[in-house]
C-alpha positions in Angstrom: 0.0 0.0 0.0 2.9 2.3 0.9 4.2 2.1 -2.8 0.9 2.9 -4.2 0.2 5.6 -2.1 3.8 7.4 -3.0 3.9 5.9 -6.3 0.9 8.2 -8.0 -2.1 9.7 -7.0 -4.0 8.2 -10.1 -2.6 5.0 -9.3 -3.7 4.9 -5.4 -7.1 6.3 -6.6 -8.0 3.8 -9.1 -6.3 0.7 -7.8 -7.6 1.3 -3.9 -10.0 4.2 -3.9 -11.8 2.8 -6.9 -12.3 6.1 -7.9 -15.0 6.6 -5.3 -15.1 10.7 -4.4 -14.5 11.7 -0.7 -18.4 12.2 0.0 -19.0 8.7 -1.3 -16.6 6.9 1.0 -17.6 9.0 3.8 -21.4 8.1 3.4 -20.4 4.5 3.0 -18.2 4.6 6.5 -21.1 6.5 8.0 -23.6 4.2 6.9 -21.2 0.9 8.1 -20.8 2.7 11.5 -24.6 2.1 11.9 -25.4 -1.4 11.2 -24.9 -4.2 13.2 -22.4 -5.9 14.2 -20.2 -2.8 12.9 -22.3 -0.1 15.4 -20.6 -1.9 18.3 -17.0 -1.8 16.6 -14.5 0.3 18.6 -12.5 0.8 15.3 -14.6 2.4 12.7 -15.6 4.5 16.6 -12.0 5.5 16.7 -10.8 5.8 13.0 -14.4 8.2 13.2 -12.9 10.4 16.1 -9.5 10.5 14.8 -9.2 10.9 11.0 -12.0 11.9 8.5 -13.9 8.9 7.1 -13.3 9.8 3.6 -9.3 8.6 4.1 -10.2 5.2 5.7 -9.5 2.2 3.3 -11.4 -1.1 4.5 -9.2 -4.0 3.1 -10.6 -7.7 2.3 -9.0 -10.9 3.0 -9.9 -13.5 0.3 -8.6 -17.5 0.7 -8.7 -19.6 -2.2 -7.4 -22.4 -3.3 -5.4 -22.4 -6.6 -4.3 -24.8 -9.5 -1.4 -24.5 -11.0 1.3 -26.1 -13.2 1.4 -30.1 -13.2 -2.0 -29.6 -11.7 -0.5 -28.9 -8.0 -3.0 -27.1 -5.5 -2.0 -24.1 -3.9 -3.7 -22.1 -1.3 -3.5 -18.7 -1.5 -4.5 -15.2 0.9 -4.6 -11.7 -0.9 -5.9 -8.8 0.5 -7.9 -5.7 -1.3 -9.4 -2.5 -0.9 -13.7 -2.4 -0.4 -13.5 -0.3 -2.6 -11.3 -1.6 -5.6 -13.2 -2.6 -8.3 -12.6 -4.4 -12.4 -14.7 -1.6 -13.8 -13.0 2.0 -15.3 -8.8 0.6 -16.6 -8.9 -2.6 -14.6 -9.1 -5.1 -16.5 -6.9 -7.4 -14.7 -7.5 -9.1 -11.1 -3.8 -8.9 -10.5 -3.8 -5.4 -10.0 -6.4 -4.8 -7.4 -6.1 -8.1 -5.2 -2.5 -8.4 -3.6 -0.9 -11.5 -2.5 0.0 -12.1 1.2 0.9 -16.0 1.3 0.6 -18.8 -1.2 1.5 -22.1 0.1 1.4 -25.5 -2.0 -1.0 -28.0 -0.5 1.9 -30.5 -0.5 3.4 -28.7 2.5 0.4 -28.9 4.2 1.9 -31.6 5.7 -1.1 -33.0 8.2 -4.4 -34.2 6.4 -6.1 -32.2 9.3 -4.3 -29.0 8.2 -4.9 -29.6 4.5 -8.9 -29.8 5.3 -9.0 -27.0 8.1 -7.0 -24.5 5.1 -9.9 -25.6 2.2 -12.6 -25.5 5.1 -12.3 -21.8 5.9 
């Protein structure tokens, strides 16, 4: 995120903003801070009290698992902004979802480890 952030503005705006105005993303955190179970939240309460809303990013984790070559199984975590989207210039996955850990179901090493990573 740091190297997006310093990289460009257009590239931070597109690629984690999703172009969304600063109304837009403040309405959204506004509306989020209201509904349950994010009312009773003390981090929206103090991200509200200590920044304005329109420069919080909410990030995703995503867990999937992946086939690759010679049909071996990888699981894979990536993370993304709420509000990165494929419409506008992305037209590729790649550049809005950002890898944290891929790891090869061979390593997996325990059958109870293997079926607790694909269970979640």
């Amino acid at each position: 995120m740091h190297a997006l952030a310093h990289s460009s503005e257009f590239a931070f705006n597109t690629l984690i903003l999703g172009n969304t105005d600063s109304e837009t993303r403040s309405a959204f955190w506004e509306h989020v801070s209201k509904q349950k179970p994010w009312s009773n939240q003390p981090c929206i309460h103090a991200a509200h009290a200590s920044c304005t809303l329109d420069k919080l990013v909410g990030c995703s984790i995503h867990g999937d698992g992946t086939q690759m070559y010679r049909e071996d199984e990888f699981f894979c975590w990536s993370w993304s902004s709420i509000f990165a989207s494929m419409s506008g210039i992305c037209k590729d996955v790649l550049l809005i979802k950002y890898p944290i850990a891929v790891i090869p179901e061979r390593q997996m090493r325990s059958q109870e480890v293997r079926d607790a990573a694909h269970a979640k």
